[in-house]
RODO-2510 file (C-alpha; in nm, 4 decimals, decimal comma):
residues 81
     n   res          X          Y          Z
     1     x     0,0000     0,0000     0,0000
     2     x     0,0987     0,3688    -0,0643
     3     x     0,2179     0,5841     0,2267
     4     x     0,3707     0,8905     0,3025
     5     x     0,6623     0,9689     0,0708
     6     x     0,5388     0,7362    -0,1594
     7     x     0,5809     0,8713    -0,5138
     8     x     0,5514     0,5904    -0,7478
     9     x     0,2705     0,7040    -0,8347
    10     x     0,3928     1,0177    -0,9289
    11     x     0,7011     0,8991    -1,0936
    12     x     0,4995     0,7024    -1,3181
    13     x     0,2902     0,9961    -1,4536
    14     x     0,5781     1,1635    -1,5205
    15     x     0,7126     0,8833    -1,7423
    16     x     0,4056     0,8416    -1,9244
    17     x     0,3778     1,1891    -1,9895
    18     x     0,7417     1,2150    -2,1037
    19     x     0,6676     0,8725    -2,3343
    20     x     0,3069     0,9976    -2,4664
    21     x     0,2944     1,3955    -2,4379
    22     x    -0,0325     1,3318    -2,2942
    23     x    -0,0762     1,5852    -1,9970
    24     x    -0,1901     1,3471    -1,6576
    25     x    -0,4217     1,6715    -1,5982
    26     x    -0,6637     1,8319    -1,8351
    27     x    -0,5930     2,1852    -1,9449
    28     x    -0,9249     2,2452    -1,7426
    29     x    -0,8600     2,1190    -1,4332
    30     x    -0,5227     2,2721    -1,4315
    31     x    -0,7640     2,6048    -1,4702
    32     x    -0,9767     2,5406    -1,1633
    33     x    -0,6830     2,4753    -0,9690
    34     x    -0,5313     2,8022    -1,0675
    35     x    -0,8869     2,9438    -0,9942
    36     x    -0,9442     2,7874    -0,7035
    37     x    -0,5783     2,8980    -0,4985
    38     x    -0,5992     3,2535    -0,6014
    39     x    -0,9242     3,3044    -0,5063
    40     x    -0,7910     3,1745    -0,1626
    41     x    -0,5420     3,4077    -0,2145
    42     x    -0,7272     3,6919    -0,2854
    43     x    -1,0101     3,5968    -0,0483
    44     x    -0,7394     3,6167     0,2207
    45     x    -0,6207     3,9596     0,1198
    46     x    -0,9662     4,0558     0,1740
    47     x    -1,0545     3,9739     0,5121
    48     x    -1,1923     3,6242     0,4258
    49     x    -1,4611     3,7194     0,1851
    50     x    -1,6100     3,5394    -0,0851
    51     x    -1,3969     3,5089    -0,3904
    52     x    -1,5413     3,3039    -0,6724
    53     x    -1,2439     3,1214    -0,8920
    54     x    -1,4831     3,2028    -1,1797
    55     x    -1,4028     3,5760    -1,1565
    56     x    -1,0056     3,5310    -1,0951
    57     x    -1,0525     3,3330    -1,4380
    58     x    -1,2202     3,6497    -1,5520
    59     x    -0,9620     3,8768    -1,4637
    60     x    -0,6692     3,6624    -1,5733
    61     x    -0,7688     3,6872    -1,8944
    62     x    -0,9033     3,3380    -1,9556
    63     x    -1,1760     3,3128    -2,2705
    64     x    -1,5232     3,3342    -2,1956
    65     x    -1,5534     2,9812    -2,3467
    66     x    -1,3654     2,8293    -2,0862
    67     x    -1,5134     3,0297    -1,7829
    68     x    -1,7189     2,7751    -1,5613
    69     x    -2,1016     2,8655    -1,5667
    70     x    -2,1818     3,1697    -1,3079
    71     x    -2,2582     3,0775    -0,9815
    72     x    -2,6106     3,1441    -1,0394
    73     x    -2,5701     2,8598    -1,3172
    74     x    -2,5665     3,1043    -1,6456
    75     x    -2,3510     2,9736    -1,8769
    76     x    -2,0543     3,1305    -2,0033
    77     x    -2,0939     3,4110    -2,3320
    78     x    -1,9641     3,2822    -2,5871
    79     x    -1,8037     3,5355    -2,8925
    80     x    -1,8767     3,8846    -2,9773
    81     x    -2,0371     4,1431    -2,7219
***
């Protein structure tokens, strides 16, 4: 069984992705990751308010098309204005 310190795991996504070029992670997820610790971040630099990752997407730049749906569950606009 895996323990602590345990990286085989690891170790052998690393290889895979090395042999395939096939990201272990989607580009997406990788996105609500970023989203998700900066809006800790930011939430923290606020007093502990509510930060939604959707809106530090937003203000990195990220497309509309790849925003998550609003909290209130609107989808993302997608093209022109």
């Amino acid at each position: 069984a895996a323990g602590a310190g345990d990286y085989r795991g690891l170790v052998a996504a690393i290889v895979a992705f090395f042999r395939d070029a096939r990201p272990p992670v989607s580009a997406g997820e990788t996105l609500e990751i970023y989203a998700f610790l900066e809006a800790a971040r930011v939430s923290r630099l606020r007093g502990g308010g509510r930060v939604a990752p959707r809106e530090m997407l937003a203000e990195a730049g990220c497309p509309d098309a790849w925003l998550p749906p609003a909290a209130d569950g609107t989808p993302p606009a997608v093209g022109g204005p």
